[in-house]
N, CA, C, O and CB atoms as a CASP TS submission, in Angstrom:
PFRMAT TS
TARGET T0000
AUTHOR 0000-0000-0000
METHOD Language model
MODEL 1
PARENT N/A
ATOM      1  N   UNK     1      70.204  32.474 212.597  1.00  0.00           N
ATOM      2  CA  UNK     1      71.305  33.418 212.571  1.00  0.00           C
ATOM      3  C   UNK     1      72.551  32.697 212.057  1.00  0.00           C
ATOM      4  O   UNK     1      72.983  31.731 212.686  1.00  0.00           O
ATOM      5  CB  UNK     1      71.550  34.033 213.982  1.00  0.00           C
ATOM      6  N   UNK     2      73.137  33.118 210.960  1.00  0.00           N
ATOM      7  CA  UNK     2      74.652  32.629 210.345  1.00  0.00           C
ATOM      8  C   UNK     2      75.118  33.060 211.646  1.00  0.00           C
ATOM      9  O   UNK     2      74.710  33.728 212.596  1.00  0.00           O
ATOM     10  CB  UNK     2      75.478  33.433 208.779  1.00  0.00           C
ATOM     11  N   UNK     3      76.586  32.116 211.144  1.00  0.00           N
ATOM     12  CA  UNK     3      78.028  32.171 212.140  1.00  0.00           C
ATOM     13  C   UNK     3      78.887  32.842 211.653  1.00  0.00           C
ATOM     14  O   UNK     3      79.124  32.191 210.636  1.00  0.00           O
ATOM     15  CB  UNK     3      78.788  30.931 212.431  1.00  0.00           C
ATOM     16  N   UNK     4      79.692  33.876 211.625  1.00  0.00           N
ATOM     17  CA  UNK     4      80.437  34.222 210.738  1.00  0.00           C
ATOM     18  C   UNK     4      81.622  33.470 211.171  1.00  0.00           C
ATOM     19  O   UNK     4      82.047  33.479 212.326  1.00  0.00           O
ATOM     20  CB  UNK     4      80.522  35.626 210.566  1.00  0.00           C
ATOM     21  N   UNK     5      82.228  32.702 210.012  1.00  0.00           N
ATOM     22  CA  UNK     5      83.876  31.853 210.349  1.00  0.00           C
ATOM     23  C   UNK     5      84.666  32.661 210.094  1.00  0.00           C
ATOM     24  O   UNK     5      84.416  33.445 209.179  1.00  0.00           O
ATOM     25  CB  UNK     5      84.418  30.536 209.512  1.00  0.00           C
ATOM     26  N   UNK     6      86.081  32.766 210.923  1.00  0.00           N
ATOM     27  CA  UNK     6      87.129  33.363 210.833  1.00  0.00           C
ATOM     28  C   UNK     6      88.117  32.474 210.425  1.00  0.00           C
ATOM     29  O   UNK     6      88.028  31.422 211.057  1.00  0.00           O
ATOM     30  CB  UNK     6      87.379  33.987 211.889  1.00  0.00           C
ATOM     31  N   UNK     7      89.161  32.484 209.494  1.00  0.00           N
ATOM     32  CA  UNK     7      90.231  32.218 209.333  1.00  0.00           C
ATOM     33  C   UNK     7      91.317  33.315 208.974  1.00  0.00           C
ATOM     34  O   UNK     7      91.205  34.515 208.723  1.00  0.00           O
ATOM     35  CB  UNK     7      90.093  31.352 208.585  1.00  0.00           C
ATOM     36  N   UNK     8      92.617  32.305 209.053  1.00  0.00           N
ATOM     37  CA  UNK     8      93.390  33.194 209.033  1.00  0.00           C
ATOM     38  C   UNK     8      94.520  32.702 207.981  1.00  0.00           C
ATOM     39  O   UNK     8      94.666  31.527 207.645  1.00  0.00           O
ATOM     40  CB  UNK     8      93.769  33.505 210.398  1.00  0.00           C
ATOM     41  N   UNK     9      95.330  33.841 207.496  1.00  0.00           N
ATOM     42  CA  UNK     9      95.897  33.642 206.160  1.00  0.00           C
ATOM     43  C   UNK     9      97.511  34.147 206.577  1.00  0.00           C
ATOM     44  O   UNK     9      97.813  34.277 207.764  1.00  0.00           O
ATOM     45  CB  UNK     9      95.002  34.651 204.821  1.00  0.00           C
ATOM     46  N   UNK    10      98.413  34.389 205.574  1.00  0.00           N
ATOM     47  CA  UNK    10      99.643  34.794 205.749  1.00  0.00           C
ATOM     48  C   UNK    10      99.925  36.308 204.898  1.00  0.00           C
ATOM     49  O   UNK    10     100.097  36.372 203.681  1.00  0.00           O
ATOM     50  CB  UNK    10     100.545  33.567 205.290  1.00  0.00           C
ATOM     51  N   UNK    11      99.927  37.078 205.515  1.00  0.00           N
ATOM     52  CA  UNK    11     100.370  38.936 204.547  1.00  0.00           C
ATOM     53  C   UNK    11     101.328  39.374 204.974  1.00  0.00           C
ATOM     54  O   UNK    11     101.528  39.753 206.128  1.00  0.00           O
ATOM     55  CB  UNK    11      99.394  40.404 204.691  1.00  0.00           C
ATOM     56  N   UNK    12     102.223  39.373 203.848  1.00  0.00           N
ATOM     57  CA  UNK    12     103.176  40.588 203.656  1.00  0.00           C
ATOM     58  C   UNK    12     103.111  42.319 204.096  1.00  0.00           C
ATOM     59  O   UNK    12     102.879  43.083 203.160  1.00  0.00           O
ATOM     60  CB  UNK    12     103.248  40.579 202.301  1.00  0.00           C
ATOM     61  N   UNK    13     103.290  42.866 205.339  1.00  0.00           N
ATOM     62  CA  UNK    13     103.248  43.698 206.267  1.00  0.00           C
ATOM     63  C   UNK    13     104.060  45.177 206.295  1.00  0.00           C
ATOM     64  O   UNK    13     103.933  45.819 207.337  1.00  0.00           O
ATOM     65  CB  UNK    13     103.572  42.929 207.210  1.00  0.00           C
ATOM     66  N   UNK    14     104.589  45.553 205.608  1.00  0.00           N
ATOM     67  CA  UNK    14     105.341  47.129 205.424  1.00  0.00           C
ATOM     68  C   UNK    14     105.625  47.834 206.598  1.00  0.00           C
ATOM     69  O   UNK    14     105.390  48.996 206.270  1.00  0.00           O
ATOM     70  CB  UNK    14     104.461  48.188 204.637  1.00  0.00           C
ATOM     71  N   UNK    15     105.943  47.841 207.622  1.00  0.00           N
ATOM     72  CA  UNK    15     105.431  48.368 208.744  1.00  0.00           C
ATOM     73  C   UNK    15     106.595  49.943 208.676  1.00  0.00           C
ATOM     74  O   UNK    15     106.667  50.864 209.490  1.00  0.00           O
ATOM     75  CB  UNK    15     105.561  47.075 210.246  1.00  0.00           C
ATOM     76  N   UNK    16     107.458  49.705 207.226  1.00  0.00           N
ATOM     77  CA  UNK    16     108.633  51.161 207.802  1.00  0.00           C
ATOM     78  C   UNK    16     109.533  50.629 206.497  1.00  0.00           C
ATOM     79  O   UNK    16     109.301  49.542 205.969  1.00  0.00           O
ATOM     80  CB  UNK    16     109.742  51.080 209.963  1.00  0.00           C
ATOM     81  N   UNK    17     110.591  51.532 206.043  1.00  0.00           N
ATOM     82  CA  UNK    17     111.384  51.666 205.220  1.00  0.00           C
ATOM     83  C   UNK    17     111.988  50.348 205.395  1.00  0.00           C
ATOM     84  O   UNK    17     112.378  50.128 206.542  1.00  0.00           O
ATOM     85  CB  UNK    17     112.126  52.825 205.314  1.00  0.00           C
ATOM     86  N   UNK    18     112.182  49.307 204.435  1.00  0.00           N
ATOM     87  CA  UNK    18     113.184  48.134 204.394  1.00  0.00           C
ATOM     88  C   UNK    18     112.536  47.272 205.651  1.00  0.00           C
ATOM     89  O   UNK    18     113.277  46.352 205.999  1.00  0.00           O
ATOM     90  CB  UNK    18     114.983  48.653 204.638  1.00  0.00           C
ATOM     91  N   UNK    19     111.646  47.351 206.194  1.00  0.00           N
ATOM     92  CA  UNK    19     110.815  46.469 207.391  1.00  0.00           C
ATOM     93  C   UNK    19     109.612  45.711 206.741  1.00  0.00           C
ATOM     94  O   UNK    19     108.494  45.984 207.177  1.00  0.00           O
ATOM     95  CB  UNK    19     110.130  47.532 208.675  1.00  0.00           C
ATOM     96  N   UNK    20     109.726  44.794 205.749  1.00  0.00           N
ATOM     97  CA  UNK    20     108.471  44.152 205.466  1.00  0.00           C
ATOM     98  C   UNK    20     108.565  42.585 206.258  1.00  0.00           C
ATOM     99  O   UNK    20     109.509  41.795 206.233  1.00  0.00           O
ATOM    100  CB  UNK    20     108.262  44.070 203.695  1.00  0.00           C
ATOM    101  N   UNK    21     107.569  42.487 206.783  1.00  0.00           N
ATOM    102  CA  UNK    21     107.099  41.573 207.452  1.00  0.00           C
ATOM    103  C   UNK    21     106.069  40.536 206.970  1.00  0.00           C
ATOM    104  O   UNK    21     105.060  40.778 206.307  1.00  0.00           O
ATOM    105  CB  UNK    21     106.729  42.148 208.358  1.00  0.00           C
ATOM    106  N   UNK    22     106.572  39.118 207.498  1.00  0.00           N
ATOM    107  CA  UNK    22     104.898  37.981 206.852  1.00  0.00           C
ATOM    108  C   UNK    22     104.966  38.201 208.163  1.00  0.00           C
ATOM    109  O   UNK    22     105.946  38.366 208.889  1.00  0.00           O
ATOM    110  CB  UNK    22     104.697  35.963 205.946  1.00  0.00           C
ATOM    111  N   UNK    23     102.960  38.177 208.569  1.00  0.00           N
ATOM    112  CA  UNK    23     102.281  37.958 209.789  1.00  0.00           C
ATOM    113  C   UNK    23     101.285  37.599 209.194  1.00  0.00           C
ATOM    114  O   UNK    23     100.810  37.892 208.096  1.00  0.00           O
ATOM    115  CB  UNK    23     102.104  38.971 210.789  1.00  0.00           C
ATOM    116  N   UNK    24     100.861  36.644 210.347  1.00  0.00           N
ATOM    117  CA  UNK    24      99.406  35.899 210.105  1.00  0.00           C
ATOM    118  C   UNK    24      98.326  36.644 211.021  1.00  0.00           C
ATOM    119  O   UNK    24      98.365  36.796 212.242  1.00  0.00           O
ATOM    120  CB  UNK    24      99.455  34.145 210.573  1.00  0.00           C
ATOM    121  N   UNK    25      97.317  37.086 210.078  1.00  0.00           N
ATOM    122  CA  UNK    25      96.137  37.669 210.496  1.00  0.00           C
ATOM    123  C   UNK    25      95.079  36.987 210.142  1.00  0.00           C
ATOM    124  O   UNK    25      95.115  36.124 209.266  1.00  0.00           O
ATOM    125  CB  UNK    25      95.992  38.870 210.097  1.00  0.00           C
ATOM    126  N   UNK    26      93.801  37.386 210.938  1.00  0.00           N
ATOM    127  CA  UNK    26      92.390  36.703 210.763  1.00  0.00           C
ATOM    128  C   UNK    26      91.610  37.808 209.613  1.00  0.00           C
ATOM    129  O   UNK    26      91.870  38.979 209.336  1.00  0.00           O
ATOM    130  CB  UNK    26      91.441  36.583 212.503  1.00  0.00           C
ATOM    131  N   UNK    27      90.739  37.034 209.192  1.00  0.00           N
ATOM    132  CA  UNK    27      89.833  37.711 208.284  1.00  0.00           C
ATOM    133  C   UNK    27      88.582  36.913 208.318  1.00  0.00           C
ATOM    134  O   UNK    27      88.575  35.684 208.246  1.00  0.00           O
ATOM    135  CB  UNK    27      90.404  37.847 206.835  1.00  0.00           C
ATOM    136  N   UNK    28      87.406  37.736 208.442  1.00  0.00           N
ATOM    137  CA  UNK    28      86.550  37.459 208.079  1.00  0.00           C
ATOM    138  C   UNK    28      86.105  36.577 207.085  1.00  0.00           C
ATOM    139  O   UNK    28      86.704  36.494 206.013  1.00  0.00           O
ATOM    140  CB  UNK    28      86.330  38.181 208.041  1.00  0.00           C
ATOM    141  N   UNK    29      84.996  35.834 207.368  1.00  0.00           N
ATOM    142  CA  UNK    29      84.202  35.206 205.595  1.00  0.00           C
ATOM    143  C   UNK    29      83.550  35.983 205.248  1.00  0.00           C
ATOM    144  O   UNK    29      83.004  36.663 206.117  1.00  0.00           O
ATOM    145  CB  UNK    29      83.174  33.916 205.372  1.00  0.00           C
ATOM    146  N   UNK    30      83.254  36.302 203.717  1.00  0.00           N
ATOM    147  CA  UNK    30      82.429  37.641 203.113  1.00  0.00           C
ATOM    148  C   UNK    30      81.247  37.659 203.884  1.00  0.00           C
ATOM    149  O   UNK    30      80.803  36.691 204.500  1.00  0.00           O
ATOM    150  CB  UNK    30      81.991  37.604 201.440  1.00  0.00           C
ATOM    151  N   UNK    31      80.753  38.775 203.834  1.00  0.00           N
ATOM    152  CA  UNK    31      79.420  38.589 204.033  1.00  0.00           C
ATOM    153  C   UNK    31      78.867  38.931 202.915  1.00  0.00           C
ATOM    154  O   UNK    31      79.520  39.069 201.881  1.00  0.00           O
ATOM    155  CB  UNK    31      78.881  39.231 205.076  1.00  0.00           C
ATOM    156  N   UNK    32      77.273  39.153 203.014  1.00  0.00           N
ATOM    157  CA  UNK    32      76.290  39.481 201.986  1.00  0.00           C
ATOM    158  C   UNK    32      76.704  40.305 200.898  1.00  0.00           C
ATOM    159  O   UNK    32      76.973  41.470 201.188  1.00  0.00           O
ATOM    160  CB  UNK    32      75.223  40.093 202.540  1.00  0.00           C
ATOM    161  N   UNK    33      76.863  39.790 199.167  1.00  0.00           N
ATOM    162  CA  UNK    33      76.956  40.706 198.429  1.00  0.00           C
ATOM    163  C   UNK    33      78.702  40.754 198.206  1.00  0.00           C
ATOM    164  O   UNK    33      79.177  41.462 197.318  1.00  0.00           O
ATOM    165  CB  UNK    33      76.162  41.940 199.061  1.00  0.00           C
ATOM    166  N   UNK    34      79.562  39.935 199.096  1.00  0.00           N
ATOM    167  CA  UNK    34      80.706  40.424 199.115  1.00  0.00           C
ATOM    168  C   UNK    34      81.539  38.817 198.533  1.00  0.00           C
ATOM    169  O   UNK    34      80.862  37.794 198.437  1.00  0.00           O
ATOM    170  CB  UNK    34      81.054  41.174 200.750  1.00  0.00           C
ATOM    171  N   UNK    35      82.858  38.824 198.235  1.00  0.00           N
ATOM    172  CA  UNK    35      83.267  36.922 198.113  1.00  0.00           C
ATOM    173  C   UNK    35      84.767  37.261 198.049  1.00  0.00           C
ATOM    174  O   UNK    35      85.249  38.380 197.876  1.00  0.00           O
ATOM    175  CB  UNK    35      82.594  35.749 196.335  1.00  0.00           C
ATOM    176  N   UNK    36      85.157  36.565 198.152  1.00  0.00           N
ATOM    177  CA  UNK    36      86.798  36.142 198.625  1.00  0.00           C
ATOM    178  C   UNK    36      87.678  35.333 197.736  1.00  0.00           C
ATOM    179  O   UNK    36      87.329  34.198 197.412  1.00  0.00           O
ATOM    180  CB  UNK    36      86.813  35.246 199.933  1.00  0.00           C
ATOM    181  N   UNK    37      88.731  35.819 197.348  1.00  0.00           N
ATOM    182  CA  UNK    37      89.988  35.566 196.002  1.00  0.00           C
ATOM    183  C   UNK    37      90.712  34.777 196.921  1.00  0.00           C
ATOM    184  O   UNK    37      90.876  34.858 198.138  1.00  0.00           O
ATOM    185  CB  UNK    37      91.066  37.090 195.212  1.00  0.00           C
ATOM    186  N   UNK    38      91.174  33.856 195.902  1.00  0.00           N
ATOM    187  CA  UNK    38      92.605  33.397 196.696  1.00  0.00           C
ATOM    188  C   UNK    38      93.737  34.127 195.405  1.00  0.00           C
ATOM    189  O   UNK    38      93.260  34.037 194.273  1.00  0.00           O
ATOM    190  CB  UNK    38      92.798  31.142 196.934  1.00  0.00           C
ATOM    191  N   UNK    39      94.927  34.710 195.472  1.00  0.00           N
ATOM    192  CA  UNK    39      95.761  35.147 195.102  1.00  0.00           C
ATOM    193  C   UNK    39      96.872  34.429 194.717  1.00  0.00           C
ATOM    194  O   UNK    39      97.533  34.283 195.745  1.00  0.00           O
ATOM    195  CB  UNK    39      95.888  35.836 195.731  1.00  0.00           C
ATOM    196  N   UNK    40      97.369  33.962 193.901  1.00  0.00           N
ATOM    197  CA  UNK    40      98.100  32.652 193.630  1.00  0.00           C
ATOM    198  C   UNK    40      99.679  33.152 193.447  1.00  0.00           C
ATOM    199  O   UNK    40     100.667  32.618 193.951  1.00  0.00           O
ATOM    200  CB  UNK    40      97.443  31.808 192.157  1.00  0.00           C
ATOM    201  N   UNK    41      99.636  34.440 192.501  1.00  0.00           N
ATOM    202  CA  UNK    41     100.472  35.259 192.440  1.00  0.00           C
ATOM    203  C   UNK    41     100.286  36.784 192.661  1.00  0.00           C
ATOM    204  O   UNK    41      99.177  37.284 192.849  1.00  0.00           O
ATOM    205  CB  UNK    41     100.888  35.000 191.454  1.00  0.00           C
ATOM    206  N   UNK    42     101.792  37.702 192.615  1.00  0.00           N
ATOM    207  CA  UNK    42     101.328  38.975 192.411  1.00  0.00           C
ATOM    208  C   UNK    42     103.145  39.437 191.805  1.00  0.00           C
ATOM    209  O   UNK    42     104.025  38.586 191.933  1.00  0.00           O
ATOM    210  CB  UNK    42     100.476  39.828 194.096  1.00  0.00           C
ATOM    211  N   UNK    43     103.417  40.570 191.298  1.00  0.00           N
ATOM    212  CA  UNK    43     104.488  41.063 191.079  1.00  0.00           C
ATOM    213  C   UNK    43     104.536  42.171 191.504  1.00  0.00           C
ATOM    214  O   UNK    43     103.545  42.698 192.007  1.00  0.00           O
ATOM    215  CB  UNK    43     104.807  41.016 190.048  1.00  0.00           C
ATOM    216  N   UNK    44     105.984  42.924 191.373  1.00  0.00           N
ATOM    217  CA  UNK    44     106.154  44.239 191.804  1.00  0.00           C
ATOM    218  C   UNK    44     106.623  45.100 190.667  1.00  0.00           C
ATOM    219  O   UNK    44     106.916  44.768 189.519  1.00  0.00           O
ATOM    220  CB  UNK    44     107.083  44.290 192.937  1.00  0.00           C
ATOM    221  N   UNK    45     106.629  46.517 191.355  1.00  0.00           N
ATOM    222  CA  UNK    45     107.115  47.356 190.154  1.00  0.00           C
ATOM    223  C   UNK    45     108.581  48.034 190.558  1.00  0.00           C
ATOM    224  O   UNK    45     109.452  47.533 191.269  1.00  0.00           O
ATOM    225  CB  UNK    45     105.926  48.607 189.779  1.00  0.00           C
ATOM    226  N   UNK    46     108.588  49.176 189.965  1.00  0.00           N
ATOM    227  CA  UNK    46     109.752  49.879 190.154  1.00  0.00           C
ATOM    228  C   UNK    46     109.436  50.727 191.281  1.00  0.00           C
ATOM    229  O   UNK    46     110.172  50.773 192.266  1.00  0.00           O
ATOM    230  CB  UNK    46     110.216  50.620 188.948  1.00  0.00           C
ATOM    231  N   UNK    47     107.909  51.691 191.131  1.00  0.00           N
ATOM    232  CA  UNK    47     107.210  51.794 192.356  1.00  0.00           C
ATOM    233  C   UNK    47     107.108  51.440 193.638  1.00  0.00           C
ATOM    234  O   UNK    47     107.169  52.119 194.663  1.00  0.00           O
ATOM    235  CB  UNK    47     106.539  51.593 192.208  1.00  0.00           C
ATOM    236  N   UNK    48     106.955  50.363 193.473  1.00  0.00           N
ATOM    237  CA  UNK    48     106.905  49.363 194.872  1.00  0.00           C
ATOM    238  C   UNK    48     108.220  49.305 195.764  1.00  0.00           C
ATOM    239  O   UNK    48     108.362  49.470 196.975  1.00  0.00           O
ATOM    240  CB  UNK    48     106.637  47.728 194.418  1.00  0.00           C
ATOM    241  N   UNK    49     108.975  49.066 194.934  1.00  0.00           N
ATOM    242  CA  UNK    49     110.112  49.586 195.211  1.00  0.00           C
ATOM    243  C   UNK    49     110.721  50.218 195.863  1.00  0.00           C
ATOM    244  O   UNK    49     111.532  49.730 196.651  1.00  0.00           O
ATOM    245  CB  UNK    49     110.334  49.873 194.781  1.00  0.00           C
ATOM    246  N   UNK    50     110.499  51.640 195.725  1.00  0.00           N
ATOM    247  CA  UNK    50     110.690  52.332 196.222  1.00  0.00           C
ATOM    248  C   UNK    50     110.468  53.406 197.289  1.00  0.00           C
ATOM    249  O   UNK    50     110.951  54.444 197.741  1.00  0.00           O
ATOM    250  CB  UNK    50     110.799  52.327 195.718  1.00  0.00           C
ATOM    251  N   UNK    51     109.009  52.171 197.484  1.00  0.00           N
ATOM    252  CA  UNK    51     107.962  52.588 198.503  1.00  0.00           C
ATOM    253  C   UNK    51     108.733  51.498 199.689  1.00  0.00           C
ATOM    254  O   UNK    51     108.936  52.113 200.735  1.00  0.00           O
ATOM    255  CB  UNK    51     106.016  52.233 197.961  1.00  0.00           C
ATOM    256  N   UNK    52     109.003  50.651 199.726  1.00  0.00           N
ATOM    257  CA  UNK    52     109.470  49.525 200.079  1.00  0.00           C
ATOM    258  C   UNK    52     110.841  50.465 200.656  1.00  0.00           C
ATOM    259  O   UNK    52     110.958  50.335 201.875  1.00  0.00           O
ATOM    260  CB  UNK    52     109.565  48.252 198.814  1.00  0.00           C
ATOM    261  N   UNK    53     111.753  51.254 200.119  1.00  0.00           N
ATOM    262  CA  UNK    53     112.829  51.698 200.522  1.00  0.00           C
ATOM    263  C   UNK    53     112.884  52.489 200.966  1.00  0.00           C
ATOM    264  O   UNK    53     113.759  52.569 201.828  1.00  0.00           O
ATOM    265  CB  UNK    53     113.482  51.788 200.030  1.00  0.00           C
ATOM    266  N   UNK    54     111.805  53.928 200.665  1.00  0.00           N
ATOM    267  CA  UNK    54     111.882  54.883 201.217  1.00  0.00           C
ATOM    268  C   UNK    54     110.343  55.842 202.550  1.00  0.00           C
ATOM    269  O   UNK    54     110.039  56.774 203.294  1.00  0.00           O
ATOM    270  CB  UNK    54     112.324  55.461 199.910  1.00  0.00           C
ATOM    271  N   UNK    55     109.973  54.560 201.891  1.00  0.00           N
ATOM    272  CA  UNK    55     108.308  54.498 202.765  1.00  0.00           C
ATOM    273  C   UNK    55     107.813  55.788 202.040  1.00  0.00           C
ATOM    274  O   UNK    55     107.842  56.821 202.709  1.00  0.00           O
ATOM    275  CB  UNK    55     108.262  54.720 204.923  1.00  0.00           C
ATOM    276  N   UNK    56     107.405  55.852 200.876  1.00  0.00           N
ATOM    277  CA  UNK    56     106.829  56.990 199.902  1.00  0.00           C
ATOM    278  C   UNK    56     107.174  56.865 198.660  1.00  0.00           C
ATOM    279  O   UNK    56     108.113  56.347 198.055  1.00  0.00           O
ATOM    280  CB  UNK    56     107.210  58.316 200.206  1.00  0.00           C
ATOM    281  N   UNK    57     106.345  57.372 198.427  1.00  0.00           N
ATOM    282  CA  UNK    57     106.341  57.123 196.737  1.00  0.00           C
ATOM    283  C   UNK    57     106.112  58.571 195.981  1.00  0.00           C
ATOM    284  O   UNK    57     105.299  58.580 195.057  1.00  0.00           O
ATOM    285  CB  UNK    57     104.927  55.975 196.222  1.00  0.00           C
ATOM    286  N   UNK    58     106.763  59.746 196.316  1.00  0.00           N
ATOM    287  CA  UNK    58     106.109  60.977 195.850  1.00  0.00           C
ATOM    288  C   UNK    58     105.632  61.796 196.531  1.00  0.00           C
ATOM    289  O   UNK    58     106.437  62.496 197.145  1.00  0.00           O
ATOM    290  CB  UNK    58     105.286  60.844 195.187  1.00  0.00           C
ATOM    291  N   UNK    59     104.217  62.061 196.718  1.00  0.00           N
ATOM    292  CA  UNK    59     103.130  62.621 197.587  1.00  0.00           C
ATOM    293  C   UNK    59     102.631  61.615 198.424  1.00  0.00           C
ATOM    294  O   UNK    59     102.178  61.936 199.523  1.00  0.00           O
ATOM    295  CB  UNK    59     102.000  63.205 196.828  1.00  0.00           C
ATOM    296  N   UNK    60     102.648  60.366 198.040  1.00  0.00           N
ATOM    297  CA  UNK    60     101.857  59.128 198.921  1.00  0.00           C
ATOM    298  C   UNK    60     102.797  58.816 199.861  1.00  0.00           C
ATOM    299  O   UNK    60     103.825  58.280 199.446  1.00  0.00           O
ATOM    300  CB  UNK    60     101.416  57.678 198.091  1.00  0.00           C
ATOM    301  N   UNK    61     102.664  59.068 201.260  1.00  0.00           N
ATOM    302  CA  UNK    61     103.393  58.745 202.279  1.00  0.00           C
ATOM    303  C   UNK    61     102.384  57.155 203.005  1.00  0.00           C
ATOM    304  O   UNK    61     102.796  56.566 204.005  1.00  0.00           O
ATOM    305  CB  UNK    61     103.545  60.328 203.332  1.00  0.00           C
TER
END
Protein backbone atom coordinates (compact mmCIF):
# COMPACT_ATOMS: atom_id res chain seq x y z
CA UNK A 1 0.00 0.00 0.00
CA UNK A 2 1.53 3.64 -1.08
CA UNK A 3 1.64 6.48 1.52
CA UNK A 4 0.17 9.34 0.27
CA UNK A 5 2.71 12.50 1.33
CA UNK A 6 1.29 15.72 2.18
CA UNK A 7 2.95 18.93 1.81
CA UNK A 8 2.24 22.16 2.04
CA UNK A 9 2.72 25.27 -0.17
CA UNK A 10 1.90 29.12 0.05
CA UNK A 11 -1.72 30.54 -1.95
CA UNK A 12 -2.92 33.64 -2.53
CA UNK A 13 -6.62 33.48 -0.86
CA UNK A 14 -9.59 36.08 -2.02
CA UNK A 15 -11.68 35.58 0.80
CA UNK A 16 -13.95 39.20 -0.02
CA UNK A 17 -13.60 42.48 -1.91
CA UNK A 18 -9.90 44.02 -1.36
CA UNK A 19 -9.23 40.88 1.31
CA UNK A 20 -6.59 38.77 -0.47
CA UNK A 21 -4.72 36.73 1.71
CA UNK A 22 -1.21 34.33 1.54
CA UNK A 23 -2.11 31.14 3.67
CA UNK A 24 -0.36 28.06 3.80
CA UNK A 25 -2.32 25.00 2.93
CA UNK A 26 -1.65 21.20 2.53
CA UNK A 27 -2.06 19.38 -0.67
CA UNK A 28 -1.92 16.21 -1.58
CA UNK A 29 0.80 14.23 -3.90
CA UNK A 30 -0.94 13.32 -7.27
CA UNK A 31 -2.25 10.30 -7.37
CA UNK A 32 -2.70 7.81 -10.26
CA UNK A 33 -2.88 9.37 -13.75
CA UNK A 34 -2.61 12.83 -12.13
CA UNK A 35 1.15 15.14 -11.57
CA UNK A 36 1.93 18.37 -10.04
CA UNK A 37 3.35 21.97 -11.59
CA UNK A 38 5.37 24.11 -9.76
CA UNK A 39 4.28 27.72 -10.95
CA UNK A 40 7.19 30.03 -11.13
CA UNK A 41 5.12 32.88 -12.34
CA UNK A 42 1.60 34.12 -13.10
CA UNK A 43 0.11 37.71 -14.13
CA UNK A 44 -3.06 39.52 -13.85
CA UNK A 45 -5.56 41.15 -15.96
CA UNK A 46 -7.86 43.99 -15.97
CA UNK A 47 -10.42 41.26 -15.00
CA UNK A 48 -8.78 40.14 -12.10
CA UNK A 49 -8.93 43.20 -11.07
CA UNK A 50 -11.82 43.85 -10.68
CA UNK A 51 -12.82 40.73 -9.26
CA UNK A 52 -10.23 41.51 -6.64
CA UNK A 53 -12.28 44.91 -5.98
CA UNK A 54 -15.58 44.19 -6.36
CA UNK A 55 -15.80 40.35 -5.67
CA UNK A 56 -17.49 39.81 -9.34
CA UNK A 57 -16.77 40.05 -12.46
CA UNK A 58 -20.25 40.44 -14.32
CA UNK A 59 -22.44 37.35 -13.82
CA UNK A 60 -19.51 35.44 -11.99
CA UNK A 61 -19.99 36.16 -8.38
Amino acid sequence: MATTQVETIKASVLHGPKDLRVETRTIAAPGPGELQVSVRATGICGSDMHYFQHFANGDFH
